[in-house]
C-alpha positions in Angstrom: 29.2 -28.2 -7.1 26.6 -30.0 -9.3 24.8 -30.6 -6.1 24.2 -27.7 -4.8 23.2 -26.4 -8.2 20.9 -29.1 -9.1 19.4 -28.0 -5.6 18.7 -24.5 -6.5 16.9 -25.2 -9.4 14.6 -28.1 -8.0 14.2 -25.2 -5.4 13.0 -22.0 -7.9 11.2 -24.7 -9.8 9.2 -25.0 -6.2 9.5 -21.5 -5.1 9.1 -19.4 -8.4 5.4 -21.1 -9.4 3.9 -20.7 -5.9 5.0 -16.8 -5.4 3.6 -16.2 -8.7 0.3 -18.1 -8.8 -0.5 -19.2 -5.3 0.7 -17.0 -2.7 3.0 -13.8 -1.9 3.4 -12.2 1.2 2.0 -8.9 1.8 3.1 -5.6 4.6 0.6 -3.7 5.4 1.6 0.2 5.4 -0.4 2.9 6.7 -3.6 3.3 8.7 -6.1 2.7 6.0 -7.3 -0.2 7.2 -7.5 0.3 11.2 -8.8 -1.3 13.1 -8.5 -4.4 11.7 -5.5 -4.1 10.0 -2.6 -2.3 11.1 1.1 -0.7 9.5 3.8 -3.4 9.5 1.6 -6.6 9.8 3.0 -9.1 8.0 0.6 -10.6 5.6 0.0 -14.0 3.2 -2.2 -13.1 0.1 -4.3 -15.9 -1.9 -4.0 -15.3 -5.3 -4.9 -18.9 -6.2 -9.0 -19.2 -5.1 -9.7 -16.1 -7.9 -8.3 -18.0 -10.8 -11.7 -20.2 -9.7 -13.8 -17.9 -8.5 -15.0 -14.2 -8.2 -14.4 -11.8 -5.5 -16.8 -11.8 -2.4 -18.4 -8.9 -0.8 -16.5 -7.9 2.7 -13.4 -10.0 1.3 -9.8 -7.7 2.1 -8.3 -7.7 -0.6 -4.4 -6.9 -2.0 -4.6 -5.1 -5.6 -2.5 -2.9 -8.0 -3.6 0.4 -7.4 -5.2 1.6 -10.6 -3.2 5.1 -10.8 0.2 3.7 -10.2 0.1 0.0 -11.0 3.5 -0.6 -9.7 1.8 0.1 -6.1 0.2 -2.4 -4.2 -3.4 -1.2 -1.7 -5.5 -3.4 0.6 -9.0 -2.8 0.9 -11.9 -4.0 1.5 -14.4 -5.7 -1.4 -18.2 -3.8 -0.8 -19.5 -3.8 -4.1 -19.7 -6.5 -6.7 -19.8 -6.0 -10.4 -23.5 -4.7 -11.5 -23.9 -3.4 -7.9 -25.5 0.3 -6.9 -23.4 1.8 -4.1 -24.8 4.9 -2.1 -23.3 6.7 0.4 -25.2 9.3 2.4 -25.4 10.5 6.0 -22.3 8.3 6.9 -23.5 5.0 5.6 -23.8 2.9 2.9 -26.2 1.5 1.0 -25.7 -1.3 -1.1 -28.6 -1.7 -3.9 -31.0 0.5 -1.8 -30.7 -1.6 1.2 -28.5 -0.3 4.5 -25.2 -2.5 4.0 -24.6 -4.0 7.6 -20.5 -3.5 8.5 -19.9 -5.3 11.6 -16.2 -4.9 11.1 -16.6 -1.5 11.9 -17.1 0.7 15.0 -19.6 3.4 14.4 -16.6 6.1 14.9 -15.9 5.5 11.1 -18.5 7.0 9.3 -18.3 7.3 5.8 -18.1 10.5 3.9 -19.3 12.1 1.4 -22.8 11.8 -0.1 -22.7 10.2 -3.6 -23.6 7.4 -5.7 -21.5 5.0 -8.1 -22.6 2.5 -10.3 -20.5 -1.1 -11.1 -19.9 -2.2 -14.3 -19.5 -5.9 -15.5 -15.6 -6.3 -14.4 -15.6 -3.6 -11.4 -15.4 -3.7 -7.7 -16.2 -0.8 -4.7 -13.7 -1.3 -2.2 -13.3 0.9 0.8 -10.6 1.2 3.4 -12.4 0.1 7.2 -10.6 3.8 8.6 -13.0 5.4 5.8 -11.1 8.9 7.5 -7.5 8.0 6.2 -8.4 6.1 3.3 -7.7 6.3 -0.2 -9.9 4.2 -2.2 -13.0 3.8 -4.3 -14.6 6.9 -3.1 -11.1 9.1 -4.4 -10.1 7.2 -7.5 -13.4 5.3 -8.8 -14.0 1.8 -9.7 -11.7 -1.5 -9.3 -11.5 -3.3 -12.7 -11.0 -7.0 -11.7 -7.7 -7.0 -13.1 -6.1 -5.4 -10.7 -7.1 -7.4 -8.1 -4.2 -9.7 -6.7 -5.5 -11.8 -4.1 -7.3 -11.8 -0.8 -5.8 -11.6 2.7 -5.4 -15.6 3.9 -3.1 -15.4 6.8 -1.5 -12.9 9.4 1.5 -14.0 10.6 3.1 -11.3 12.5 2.2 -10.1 15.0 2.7 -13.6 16.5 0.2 -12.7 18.9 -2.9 -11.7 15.8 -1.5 -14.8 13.8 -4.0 -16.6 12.3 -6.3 -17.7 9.0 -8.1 -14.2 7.9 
């Protein structure tokens, strides 16, 4: 009996620091992220590069959704912290410049006309289906804390698996 004890503990000493600091796995729900992403892929999050670095633009992204904290989105980092986002005529624009999305089919235009502003410890992030997508444009800013981690691996589908 001591054995088999002895090895559950060596094993949530293992397990228990890695799903809280390094990595957690992640299922996408919903359509927000089509095409790249789709409902019931079965995700591995990073949460271990952002205790050494920042965010980078056109980085997916798992966070606590700001509204409901307890709720988990994925999304896609466009604007960094100190950034000017535009969006008019279906595109954005990123600091006055056109912000290339080659991710993106030109079916997903994105809607509607405004302008935000990113303060020291906030982030823009959109959905890539910018029709279905609840996200920076509905419920403002990302502060940095709620960010989790970025997308590192798909692992099911077997056939999309792979390093993101």
């Amino acid at each position: 009996m001591w054995e088999f004890l002895r090895s559950i503990i060596v094993a949530l000493l293992i397990v228990v620091p890695i799903r809280a600091w390094v990595a957690q796995p992640f299922i996408v729900q919903g359509n927000s992220m089509l095409p790249n992403f789709h409902s019931g892929e079965y995700l591995i999050i990073d949460e271990f590069s952002y205790h050494f670095r920042e965010p980078e633009r056109g980085e997916v992204v798992v966070f606590r959704y700001p509204r409901q904290p307890s709720q988990f989105f994925i999304k896609r980092v466009i604007g960094l912290p100190g950034d000017m986002i535009e969006i008019r005529d279906g595109s954005v624009y990123l600091n006055g410049q056109i912000f290339s999305e080659t991710y993106l089919s030109d079916e997903f235009a994105t809607t509607p006309n405004s302008t935000y502003t990113l303060g020291v410890d906030e982030y823009f992030v959109l959905g890539d289906n910018r029709q279905a997508s609840s996200d920076s444009r509905v419920w403002g800013s990302l502060k940095e804390h709620f960010i989790v981690g970025r997308t590192l691996l798909r692992l099911w589908p077997f056939t999309q698996l792979g390093i993101l």
